[in-house]
LUMKOL-659781 format. One line per 3 residues: number of its first residue (from 1); for each residue x, y, z of N, C-alpha, C, O. Coordinates in Angstrom, 3 decimals. Example, Ala and Ser with C-alpha at 12.3 -4.5 7.8 and 13.67 -1.06 7.14 Angstrom:
1> 13.190,-5.690,7.800,12.300,-4.500,7.800,13.200,-3.300,7.800,14.236,-3.319,8.465; 12.850,-2.250,7.080,13.670,-1.060,7.140,12.900,0.030,7.870,13.409,1.138,8.039
//
This chain:
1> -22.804,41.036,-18.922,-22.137,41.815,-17.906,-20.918,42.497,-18.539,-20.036,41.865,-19.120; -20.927,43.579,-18.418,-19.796,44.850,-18.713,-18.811,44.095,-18.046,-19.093,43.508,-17.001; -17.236,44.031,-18.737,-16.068,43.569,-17.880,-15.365,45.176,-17.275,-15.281,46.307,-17.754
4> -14.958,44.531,-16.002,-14.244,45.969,-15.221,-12.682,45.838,-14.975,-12.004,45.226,-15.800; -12.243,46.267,-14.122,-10.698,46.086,-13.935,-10.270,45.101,-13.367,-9.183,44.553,-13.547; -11.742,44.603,-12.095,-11.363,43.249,-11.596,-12.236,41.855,-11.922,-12.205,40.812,-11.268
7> -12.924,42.107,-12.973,-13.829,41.215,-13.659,-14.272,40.899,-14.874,-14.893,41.640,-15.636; -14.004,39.986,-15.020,-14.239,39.892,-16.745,-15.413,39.328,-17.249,-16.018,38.691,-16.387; -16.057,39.344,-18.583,-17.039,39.375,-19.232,-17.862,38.254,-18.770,-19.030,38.161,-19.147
10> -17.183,37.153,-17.754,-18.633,36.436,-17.130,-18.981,36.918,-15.615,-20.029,36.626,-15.039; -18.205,37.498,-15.209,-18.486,38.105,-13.424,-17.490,37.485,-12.831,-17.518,37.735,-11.626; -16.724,36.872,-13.090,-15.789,35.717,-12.418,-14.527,37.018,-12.112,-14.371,37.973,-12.873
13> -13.909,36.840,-11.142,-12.300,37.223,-10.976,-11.143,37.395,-11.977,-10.549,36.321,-11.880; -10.521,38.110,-12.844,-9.765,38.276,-13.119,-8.211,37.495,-12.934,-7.453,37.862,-12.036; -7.886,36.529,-13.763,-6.809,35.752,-13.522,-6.122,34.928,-14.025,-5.586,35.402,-15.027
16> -5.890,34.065,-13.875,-5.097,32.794,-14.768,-5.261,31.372,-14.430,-5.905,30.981,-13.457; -4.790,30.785,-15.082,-4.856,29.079,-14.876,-3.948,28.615,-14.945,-3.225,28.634,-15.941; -3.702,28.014,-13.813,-1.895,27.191,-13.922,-2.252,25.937,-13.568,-3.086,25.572,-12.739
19> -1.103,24.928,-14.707,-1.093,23.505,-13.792,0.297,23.509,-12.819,1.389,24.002,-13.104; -0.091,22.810,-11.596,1.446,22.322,-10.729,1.869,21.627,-11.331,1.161,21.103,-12.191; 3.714,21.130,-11.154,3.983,20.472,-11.316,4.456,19.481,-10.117,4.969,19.712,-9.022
22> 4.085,18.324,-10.755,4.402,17.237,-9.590,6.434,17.113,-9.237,7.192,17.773,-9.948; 6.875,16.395,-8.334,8.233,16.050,-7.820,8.710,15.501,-9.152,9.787,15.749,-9.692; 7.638,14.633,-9.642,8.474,13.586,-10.518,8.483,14.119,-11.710,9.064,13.396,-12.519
25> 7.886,15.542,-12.347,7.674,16.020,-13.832,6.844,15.997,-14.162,6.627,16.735,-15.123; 5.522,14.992,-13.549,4.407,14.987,-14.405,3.268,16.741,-13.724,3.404,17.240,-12.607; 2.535,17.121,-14.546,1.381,17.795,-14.018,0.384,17.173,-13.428,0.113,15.995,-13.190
28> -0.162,18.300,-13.220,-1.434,17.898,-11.829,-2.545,17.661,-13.297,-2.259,17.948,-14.459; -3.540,17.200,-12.909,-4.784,17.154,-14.392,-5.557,17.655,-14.862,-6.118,17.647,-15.957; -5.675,18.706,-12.959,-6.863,19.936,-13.151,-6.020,20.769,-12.796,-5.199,20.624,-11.891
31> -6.205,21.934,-13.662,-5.869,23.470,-13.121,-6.295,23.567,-12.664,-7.336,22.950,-12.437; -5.633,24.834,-11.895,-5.962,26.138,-10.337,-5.841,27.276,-11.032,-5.047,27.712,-11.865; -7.292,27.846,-10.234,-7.424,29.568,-10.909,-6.809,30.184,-9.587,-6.816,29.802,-8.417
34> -6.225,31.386,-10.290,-5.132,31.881,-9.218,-5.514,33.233,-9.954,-5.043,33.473,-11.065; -6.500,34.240,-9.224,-6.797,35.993,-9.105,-4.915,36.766,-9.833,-3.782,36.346,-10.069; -5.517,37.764,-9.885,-4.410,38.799,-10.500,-4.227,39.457,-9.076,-5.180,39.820,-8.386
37> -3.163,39.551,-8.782,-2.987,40.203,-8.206,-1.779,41.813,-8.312,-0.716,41.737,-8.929; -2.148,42.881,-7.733,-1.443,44.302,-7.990,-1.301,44.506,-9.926,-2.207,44.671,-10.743; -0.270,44.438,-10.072,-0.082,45.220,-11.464,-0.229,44.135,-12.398,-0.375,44.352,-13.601
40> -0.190,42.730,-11.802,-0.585,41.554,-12.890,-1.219,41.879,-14.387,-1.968,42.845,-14.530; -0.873,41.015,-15.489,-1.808,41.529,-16.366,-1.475,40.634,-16.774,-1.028,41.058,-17.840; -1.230,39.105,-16.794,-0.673,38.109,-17.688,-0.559,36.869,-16.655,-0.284,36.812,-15.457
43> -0.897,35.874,-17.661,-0.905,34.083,-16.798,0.974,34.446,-16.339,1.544,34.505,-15.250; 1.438,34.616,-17.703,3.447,34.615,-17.011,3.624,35.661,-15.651,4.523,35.526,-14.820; 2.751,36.546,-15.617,3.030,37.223,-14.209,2.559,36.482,-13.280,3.408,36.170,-12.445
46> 1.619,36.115,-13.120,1.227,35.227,-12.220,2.070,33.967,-11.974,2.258,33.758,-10.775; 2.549,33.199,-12.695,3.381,32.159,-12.600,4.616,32.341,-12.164,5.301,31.488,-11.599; 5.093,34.048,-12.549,6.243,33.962,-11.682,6.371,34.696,-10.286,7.379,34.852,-9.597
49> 4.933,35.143,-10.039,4.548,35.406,-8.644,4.540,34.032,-7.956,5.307,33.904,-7.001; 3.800,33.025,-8.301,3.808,31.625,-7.509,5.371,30.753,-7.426,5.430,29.632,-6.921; 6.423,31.362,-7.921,7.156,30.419,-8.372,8.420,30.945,-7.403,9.129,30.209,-6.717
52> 8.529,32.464,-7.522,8.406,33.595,-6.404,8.537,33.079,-4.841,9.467,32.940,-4.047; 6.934,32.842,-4.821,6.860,32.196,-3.028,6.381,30.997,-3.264,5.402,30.584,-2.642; 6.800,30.507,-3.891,6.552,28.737,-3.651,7.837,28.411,-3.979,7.857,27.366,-4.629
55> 9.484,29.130,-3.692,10.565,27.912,-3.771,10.653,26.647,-3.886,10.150,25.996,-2.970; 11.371,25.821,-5.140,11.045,24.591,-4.966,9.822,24.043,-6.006,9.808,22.898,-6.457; 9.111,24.759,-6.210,7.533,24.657,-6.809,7.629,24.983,-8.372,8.196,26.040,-8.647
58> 7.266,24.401,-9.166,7.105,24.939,-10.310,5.650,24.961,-10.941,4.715,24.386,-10.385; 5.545,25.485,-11.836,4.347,25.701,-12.365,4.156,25.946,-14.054,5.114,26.408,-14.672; 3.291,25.723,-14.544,2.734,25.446,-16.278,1.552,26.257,-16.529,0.462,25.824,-16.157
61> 1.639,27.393,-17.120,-0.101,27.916,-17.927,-0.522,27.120,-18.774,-0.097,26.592,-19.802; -1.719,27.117,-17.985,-2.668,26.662,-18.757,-2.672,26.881,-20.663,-2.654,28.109,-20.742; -2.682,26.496,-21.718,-2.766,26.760,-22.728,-3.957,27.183,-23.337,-3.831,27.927,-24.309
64> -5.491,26.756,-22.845,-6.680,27.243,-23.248,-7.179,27.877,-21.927,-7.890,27.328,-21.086; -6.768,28.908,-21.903,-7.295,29.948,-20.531,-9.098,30.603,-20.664,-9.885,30.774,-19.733; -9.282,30.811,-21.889,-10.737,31.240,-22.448,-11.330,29.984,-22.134,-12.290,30.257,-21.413
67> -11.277,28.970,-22.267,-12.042,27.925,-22.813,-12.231,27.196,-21.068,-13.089,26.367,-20.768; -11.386,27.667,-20.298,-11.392,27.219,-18.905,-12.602,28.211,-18.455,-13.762,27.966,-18.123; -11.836,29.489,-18.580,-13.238,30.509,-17.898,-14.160,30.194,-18.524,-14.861,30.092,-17.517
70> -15.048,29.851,-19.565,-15.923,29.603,-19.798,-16.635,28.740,-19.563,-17.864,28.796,-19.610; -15.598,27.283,-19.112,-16.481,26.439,-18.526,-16.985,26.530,-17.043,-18.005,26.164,-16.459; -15.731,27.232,-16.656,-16.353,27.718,-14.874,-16.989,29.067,-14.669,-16.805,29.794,-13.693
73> -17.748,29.312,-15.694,-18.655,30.739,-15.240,-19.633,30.396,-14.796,-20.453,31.222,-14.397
//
């Protein structure tokens, strides 16, 4: 599959992978895929869109973002 503006080379959504972070410091164990949204073009845009409207909330990219989409295609 041809990748487009809102899809990439497996058909999946365009986006990133973040872990939450818990109250106490630790992360969550599974990432959350979280879409691009408007001019996005980067996991750090996205993270500081969530971080944005989740006051209070913090958040971690994922470090193997390829290796995630690939397992969830």
């Amino acid at each position: 599959m041809r990748p487009t503006k809102t899809k990439n080379r497996n058909g999946q959504p365009k986006g990133a992978w973040l872990y939450g972070i818990k109250n106490n410091g630790e992360r969550y164990a599974k990432p959350t895929f979280y879409e691009f949204s408007g001019s996005e073009n980067s996991p750090e845009d996205v993270k500081a869109r969530m971080e944005k409207l989740n006051p209070g909330k913090t958040w971690e990219v994922a470090e193997n973002q390829d290796e995630l989409n690939d397992k969830n295609a």
